[in-house]
C-alpha positions as CSV (number, residue, x, y, z in Angstrom):
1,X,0.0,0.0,0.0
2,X,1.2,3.5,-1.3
3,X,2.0,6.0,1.6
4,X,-0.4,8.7,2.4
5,X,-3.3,6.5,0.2
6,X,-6.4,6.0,2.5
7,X,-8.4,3.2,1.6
8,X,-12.3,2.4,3.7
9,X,-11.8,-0.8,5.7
10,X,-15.6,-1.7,7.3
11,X,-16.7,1.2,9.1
12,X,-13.5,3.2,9.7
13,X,-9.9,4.2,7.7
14,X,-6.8,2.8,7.7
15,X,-5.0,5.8,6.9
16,X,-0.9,5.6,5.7
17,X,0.8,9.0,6.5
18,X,4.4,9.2,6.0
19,X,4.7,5.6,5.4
20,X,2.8,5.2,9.2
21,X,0.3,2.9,9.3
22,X,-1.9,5.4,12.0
23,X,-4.3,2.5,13.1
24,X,-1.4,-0.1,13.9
25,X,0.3,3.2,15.5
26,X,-2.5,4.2,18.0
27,X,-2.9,0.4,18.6
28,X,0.5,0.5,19.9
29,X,-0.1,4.0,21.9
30,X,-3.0,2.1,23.6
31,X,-1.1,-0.8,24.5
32,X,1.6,0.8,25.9
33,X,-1.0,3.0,28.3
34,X,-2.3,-1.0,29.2
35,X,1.0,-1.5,30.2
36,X,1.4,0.9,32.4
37,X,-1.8,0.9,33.6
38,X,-0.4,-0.2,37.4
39,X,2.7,2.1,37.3
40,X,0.0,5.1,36.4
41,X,-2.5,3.7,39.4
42,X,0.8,4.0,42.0
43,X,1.5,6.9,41.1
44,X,-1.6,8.4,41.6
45,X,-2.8,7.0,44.6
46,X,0.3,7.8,46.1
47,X,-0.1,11.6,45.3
48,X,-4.0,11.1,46.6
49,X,-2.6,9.6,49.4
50,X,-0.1,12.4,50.3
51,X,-2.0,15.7,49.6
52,X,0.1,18.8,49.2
53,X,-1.7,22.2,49.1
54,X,-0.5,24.8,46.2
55,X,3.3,25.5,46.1
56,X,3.7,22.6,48.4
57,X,3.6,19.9,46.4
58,X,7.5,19.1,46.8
59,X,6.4,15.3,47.0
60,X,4.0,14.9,43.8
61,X,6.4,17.1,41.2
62,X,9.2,14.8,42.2
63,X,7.7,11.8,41.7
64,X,6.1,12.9,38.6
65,X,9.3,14.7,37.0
66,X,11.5,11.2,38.9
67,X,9.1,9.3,36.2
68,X,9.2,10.7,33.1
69,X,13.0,10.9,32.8
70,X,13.6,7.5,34.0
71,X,11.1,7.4,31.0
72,X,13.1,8.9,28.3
73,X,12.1,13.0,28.9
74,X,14.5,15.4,29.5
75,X,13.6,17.3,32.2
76,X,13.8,20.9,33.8
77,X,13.0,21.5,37.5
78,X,11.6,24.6,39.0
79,X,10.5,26.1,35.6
80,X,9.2,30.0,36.3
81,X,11.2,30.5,39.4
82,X,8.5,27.8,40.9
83,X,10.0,25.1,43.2
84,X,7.0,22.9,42.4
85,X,6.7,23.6,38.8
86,X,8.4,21.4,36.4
87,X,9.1,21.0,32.0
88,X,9.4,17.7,30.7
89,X,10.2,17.3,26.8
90,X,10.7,14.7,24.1
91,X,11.7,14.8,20.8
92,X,12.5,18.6,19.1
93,X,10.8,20.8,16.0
94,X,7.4,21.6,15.4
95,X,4.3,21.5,16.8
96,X,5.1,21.5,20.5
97,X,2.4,20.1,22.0
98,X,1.7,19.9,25.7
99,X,0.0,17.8,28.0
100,X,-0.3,19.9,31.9
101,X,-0.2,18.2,35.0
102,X,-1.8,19.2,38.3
103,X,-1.3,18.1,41.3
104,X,-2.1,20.5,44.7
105,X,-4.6,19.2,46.9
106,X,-7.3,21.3,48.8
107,X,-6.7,22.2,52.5
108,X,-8.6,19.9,54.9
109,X,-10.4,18.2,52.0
110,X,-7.4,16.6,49.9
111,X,-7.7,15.5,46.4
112,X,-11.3,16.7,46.3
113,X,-11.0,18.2,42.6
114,X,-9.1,15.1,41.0
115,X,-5.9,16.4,40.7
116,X,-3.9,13.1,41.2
117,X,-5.9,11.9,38.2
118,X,-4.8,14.7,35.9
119,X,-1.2,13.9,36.9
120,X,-1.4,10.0,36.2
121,X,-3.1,11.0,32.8
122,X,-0.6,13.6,32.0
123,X,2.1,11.5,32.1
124,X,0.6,7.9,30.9
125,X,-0.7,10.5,27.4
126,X,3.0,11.3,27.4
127,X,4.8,8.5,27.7
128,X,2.5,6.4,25.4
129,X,2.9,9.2,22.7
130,X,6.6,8.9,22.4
131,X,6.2,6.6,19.5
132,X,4.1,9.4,17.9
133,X,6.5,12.2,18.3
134,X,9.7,9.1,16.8
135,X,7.2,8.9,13.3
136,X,6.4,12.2,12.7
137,X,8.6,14.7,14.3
138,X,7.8,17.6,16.6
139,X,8.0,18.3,20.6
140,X,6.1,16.5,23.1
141,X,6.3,18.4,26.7
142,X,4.5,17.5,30.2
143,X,4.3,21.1,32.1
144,X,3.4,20.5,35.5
145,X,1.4,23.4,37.0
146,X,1.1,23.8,40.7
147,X,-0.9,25.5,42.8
148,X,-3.8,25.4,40.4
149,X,-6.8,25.6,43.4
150,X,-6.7,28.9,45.1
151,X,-3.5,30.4,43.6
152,X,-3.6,30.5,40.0
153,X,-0.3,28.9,39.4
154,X,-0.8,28.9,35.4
155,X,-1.4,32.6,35.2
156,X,2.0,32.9,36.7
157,X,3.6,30.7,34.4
158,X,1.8,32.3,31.3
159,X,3.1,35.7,32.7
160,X,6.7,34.1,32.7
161,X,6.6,32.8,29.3
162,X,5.7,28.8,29.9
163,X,3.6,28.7,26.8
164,X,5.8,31.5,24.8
165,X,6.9,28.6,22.3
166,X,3.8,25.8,23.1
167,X,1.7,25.3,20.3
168,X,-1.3,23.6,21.3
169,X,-2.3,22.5,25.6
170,X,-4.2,19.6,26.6
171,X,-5.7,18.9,30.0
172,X,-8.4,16.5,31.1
173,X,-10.1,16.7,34.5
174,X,-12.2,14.4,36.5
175,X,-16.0,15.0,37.1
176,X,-19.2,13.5,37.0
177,X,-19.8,14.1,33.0
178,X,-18.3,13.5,30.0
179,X,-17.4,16.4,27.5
180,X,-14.8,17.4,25.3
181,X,-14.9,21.1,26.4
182,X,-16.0,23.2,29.4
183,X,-17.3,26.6,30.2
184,X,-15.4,28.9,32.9
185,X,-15.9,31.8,34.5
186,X,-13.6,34.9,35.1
187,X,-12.4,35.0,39.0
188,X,-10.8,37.5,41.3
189,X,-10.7,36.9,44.4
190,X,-10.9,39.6,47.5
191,X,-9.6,40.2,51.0
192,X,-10.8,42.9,53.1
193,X,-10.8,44.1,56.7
194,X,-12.9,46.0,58.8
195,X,-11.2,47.8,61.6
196,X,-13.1,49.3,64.9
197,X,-13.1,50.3,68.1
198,X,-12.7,47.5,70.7
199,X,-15.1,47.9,73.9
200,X,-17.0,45.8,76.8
201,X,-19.8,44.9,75.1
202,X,-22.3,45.6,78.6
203,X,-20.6,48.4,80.4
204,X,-20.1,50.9,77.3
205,X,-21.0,49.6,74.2
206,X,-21.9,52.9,72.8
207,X,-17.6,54.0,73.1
208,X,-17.5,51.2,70.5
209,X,-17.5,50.5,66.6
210,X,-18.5,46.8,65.9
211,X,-15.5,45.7,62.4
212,X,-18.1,42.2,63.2
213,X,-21.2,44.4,62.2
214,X,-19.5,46.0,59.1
215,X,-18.9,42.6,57.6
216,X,-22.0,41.3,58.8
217,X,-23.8,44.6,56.8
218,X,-21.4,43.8,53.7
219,X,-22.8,40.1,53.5
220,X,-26.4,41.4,54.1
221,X,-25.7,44.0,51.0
222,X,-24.1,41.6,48.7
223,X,-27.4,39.3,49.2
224,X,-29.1,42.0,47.9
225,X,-26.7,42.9,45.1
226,X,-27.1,39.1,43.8
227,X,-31.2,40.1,42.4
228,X,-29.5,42.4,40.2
229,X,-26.6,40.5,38.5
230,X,-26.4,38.7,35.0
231,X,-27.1,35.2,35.1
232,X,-23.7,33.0,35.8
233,X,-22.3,35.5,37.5
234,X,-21.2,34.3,41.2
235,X,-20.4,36.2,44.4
236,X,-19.6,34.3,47.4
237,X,-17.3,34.2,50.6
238,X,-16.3,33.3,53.9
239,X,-15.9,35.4,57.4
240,X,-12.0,34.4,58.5
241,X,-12.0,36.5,61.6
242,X,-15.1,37.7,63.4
243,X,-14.2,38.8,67.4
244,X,-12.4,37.4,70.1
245,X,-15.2,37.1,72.9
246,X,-19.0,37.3,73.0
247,X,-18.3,40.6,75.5
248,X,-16.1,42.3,73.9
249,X,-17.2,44.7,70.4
250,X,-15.0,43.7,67.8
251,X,-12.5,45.9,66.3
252,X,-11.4,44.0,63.9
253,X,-13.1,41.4,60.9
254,X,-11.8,40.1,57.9
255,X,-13.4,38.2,55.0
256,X,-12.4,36.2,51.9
257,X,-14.3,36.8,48.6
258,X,-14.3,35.2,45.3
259,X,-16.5,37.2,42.1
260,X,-17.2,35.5,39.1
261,X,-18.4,36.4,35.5
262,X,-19.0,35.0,32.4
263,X,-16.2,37.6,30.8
264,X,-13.7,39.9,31.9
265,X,-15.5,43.3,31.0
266,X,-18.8,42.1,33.1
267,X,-16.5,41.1,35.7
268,X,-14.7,44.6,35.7
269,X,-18.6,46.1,36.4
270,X,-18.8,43.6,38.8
271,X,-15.9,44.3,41.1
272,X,-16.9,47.9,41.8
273,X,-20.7,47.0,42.8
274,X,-19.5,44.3,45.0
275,X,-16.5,46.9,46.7
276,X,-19.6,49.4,46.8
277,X,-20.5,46.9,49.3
278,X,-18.3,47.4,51.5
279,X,-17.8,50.8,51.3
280,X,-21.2,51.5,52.1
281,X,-21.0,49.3,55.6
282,X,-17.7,51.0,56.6
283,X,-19.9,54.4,56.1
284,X,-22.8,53.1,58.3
285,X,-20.6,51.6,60.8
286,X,-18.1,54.0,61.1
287,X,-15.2,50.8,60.9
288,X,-12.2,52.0,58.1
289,X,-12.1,49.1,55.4
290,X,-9.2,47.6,54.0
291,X,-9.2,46.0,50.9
292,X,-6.9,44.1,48.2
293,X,-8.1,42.7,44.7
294,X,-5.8,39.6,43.8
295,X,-3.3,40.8,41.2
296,X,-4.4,37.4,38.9
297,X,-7.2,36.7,38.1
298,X,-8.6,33.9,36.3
299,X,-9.8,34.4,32.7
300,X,-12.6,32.0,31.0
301,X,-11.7,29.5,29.2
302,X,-11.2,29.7,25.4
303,X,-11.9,26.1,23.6
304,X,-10.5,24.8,20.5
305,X,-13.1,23.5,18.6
306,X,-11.0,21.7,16.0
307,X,-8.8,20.1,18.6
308,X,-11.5,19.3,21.2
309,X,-13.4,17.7,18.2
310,X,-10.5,15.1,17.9
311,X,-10.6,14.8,21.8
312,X,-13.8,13.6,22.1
313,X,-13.8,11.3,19.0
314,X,-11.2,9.5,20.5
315,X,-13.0,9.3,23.7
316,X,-16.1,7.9,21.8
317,X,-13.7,5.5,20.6
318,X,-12.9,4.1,24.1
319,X,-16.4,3.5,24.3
320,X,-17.9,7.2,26.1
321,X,-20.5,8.9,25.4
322,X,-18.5,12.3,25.2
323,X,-20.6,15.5,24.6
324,X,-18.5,18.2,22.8
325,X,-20.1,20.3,25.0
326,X,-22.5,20.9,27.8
327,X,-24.1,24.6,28.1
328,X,-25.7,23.5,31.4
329,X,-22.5,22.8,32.8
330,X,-20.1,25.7,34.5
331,X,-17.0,24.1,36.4
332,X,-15.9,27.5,37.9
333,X,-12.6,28.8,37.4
334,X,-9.4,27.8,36.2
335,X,-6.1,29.3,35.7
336,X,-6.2,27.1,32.1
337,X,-8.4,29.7,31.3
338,X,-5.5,31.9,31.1
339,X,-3.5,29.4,29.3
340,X,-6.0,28.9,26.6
341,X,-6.1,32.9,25.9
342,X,-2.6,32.4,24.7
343,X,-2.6,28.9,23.0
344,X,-4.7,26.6,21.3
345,X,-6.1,24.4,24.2
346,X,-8.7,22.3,25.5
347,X,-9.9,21.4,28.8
348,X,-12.2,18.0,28.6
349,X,-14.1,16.3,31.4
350,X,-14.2,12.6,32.2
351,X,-16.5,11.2,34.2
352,X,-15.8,9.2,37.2
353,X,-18.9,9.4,39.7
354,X,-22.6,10.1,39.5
355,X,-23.7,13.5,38.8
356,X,-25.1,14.1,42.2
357,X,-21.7,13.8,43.3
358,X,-19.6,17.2,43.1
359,X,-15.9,18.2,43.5
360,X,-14.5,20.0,46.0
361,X,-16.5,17.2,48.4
362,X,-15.5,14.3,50.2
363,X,-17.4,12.2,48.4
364,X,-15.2,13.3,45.5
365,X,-12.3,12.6,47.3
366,X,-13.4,8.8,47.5
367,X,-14.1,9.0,43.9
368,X,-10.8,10.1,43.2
369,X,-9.0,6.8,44.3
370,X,-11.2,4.5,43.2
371,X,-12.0,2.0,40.3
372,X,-14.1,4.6,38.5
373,X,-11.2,7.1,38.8
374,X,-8.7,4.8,37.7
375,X,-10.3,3.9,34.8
376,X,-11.2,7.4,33.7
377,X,-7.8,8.1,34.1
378,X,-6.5,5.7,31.9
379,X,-9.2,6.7,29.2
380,X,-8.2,10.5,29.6
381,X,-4.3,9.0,29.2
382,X,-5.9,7.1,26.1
383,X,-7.8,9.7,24.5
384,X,-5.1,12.5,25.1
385,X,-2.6,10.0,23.3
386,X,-4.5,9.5,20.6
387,X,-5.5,13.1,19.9
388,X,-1.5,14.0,20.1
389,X,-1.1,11.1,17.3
390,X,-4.2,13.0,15.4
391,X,-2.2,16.1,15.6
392,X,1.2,15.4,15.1
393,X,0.1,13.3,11.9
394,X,-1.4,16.2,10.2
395,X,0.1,19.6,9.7
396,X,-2.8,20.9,8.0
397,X,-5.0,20.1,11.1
398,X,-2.8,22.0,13.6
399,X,-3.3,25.1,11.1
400,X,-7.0,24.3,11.6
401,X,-6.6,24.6,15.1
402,X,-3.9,27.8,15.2
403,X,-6.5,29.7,12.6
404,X,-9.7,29.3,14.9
405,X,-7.5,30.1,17.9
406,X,-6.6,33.0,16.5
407,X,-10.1,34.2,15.3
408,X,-11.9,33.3,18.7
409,X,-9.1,35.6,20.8
């Protein structure tokens, strides 16, 4: 059979590029993800097992980064002046493709979002796509990404030129649905503090000015604001200090806010109603405010069609039911957002729990080390494998992919 001549064989193509027979070739990437199927399940449990929070995760980027170059990558540690960060490559030329990996846990919940899952999957797609990258050329990198949950970790690295040369970015992240692509929201997050005049709460209360009743009026405003937003938007947040003693008037609260919008202008809006907020219950209370807006914030997330289209046909050949997308879903935020403003990306879903479970649970936690999980990470391993073979096998498809990226941004 003449190279690059495509020929129908039953319901599918066995298609010859470059003298590569692709269906014998991604028949070999899935085997090899078989075969490390128990390697990939270690690993992961052992970084469920051992949950670091964001910047912390000394443990997982080791044994990740340990991996891969007793696996053939060359690899670079503490990448964008993060201890915890890491750049893993194989082969050289074009397209650079990457695969990230997360690993930080959540404080007092663990691996509640999955991210052990995303790591075993980073580095199974990787390894298992080796053989791609030896047929047809071009760059395959692992990036791990700390500090995803809470502290934005990407949108430092994109500010420090991780993706500067990166021509397309996969992730996959566990949930309770299927889908090849996912809808963010734009996040900042806020801290503020109320600041009073500390009494006895019974003998002179009226020398005092309750910082607890500031914050308390803030919360009571932004419950109003929340009739008057556009739908999706989000507003929500936590009291971290409220008073030492029942008898005593605070003079001093603090709080923890997150604001969320479907785009970055609304969210610009958005900001100075919720800061009204406070403003207005430092006036009535007669507390001073302090406040700081996060200096990153989290931008949606930009999907490529053409690439996420390849994702989830490869999925659908594992056997899932992968939506390309789901408008009823919202996961959030995520600092890929940010990545995906500056290259090509995707950001899929795979399911490994009922729908009534959520992340950022302990139920999700439990999901996270079990069979389910397993397998769905070794179909996210799978399908990202594949869709690098997709990619790396045709040029004119990563042109696809770099011309709709740059339309959409």
């Amino acid at each position: 059979m003449l190279p690059c001549l495509e020929i129908q064989l039953g319901l599918g193509y066995n298609r010859y590029i470059k003298g590569v027979n692709l269906a014998k070739l991604k028949a070999k990437v899935l085997a090899e993800v078989d075969s490390r199927r128990h390697q990939l399940e270690s690993l992961s449990l052992e970084i469920h097992s051992h949950p670091e929070l964001g910047f912390q995760e000394h443990r997982a980027s080791s044994l990740l980064a340990r991996y891969l170059a007793e696996n053939g990558f060359a690899v670079e540690l503490g990448v964008c002046q993060l201890p915890t960060a890491f750049r893993a490559s194989y082969g050289s030329g074009k397209p650079t493709i990457a695969i990230l990996a997360e690993y930080d846990a959540l404080p007092q919940l663990g691996h509640a979002c999955g991210h052990n899952l995303i790591a075993g999957a980073a580095v199974g797609a990787a390894l298992a796509a080796e053989v791609a990258v030896d047929h047809f050329g071009g760059s395959l990198l692992v990036i791990g990404t700390p500090a995803e949950e809470l502290y934005g970790g990407k949108i430092v690295m994109v500010d420090r030129g991780a993706f500067d040369n990166v021509d397309m970015v996969m992730i996959v992240h566990p949930g309770a649905y299927d889908t090849a692509t996912t809808k963010t929201l734009a996040c900042i997050s806020l801290k503020v503090e109320f600041f009073g005049r500390e009494v006895h709460a019974a003998a002179n209360p009226e020398a005092g000015i309750n910082a607890l009743e500031a914050m308390l009026q803030s919360f009571s405003a932004i419950n109003s604001l929340r009739q008057h937003i556009k739908d999706g938007a989000r507003i929500h947040g936590i009291i971290i200090d409220g008073g030492q003693a029942a008898n005593i008037v605070p003079a001093h609260s603090a709080g923890s806010f997150l604001v969320r919008a479907e785009d970055n202008t609304y969210l610009e809006e958005l900001k100075q109603k919720v800061l009204n907020c406070f403003l207005g219950a430092a006036t009535a209370s007669g507390a001073r405010l302090d406040y700081k807006w996060s200096k990153l914030q989290y931008t949606p997330m930009c999907n490529n069609l053409i690439m996420a289209r390849l994702f989830a046909k490869n999925m659908r050949s594992l056997g899932r039911e992968v939506k390309l997308a789901d408008p009823s879903q919202i996961f959030g935020s995520t600092d890929m957002g940010n990545v995906s403003q500056v290259v090509p990306s995707i950001h899929p879903f795979v399911a490994i729990a009922p729908t009534k479970i959520t992340s950022h649970s302990t139920e999700f936690v439990a999901a996270a080390a079990s069979k389910a999980g397993m397998k769905g990470m070794i179909d996210a391993a799978k399908a990202l494998a594949l869709t690098v073979v997709d990619l790396l096998a045709s040029p004119e498809t990563v042109a696809k992919a770099k011309k709709e990226f740059i339309k959409n941004t």
